[in-house]
C-alpha positions as CSV (number, residue, x, y, z in Angstrom):
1,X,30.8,22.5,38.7
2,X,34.9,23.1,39.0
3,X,34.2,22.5,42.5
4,X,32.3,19.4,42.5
5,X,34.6,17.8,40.0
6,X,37.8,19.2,42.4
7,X,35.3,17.5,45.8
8,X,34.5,14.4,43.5
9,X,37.9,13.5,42.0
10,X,39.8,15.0,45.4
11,X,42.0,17.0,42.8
12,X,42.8,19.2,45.9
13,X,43.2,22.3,43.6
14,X,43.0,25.8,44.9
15,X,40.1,28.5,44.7
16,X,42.9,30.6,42.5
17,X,43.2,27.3,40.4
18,X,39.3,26.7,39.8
19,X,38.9,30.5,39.2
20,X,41.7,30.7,36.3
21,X,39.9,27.5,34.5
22,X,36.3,29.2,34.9
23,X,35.4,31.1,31.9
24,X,34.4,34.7,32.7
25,X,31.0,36.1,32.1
26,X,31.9,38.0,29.0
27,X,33.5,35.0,27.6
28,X,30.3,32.6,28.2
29,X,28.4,35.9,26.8
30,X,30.6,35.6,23.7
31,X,30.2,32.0,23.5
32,X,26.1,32.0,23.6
33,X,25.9,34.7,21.2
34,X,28.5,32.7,18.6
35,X,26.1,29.5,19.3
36,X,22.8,31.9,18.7
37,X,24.3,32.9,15.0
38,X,25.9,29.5,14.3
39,X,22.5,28.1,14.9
40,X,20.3,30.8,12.7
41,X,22.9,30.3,10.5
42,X,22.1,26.5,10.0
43,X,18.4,27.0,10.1
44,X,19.2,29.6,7.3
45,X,21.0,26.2,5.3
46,X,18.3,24.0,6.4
47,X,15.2,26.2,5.1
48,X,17.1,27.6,1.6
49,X,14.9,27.2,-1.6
50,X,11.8,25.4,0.9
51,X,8.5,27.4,2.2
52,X,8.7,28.4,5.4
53,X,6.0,30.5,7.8
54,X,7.3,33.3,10.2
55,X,4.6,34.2,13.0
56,X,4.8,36.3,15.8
57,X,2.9,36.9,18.9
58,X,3.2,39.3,21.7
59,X,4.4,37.8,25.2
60,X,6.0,39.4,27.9
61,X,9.3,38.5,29.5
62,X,10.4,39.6,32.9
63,X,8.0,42.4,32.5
64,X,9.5,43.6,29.1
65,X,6.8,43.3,26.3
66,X,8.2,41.8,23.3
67,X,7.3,40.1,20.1
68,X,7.9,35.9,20.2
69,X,9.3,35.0,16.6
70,X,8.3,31.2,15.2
71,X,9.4,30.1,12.3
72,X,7.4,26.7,10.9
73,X,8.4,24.8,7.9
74,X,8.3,21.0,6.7
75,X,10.8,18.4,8.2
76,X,11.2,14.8,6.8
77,X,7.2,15.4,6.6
78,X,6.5,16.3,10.3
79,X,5.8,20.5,10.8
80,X,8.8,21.6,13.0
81,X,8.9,25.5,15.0
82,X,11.5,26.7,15.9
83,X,11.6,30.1,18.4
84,X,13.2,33.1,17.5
85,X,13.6,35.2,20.3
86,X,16.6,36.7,20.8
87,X,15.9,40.1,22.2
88,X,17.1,41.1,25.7
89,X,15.4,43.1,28.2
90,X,17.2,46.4,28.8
């Protein structure tokens, strides 16, 4: 994307340059699993002191069986599921 913007706004900035304003992978790791929590987190808010429903079903994810975690609860009156699936093949 650095590129394209540098191409599209002829920024004429260096590979060095685009590479220093590029997160690394273990930041962008860092910043999906802070967005994972900060989301259970508000689902957690959302579903305090209301019924909820937790199901699970088994599915299979590049060729890793695992278990697909739903949870379904009642939203200004419509049924809304959210996935939890958080597990990472090894």
């Amino acid at each position: 994307m650095h590129v394209m913007l540098n191409i599209e706004m002829e920024l004429e900035l260096t590979d060095e340059q685009i590479a220093i304003a590029t997160p690394c992978q273990t930041t962008l790791t860092n910043w999906e699993y802070k967005l994972a929590a900060e989301c259970y987190l508000k689902l957690a808010k959302e579903l305090e002191g209301k019924p909820y429903a937790l199901s699970q079903d088994g599915a299979n994810k590049l060729g890793v069986d695992h278990l697909v975690k739903t949870i379904t609860f009642l939203h200004n009156g419509k049924l809304k599921h959210v996935a939890l699936d958080a597990e990472k093949p090894t």
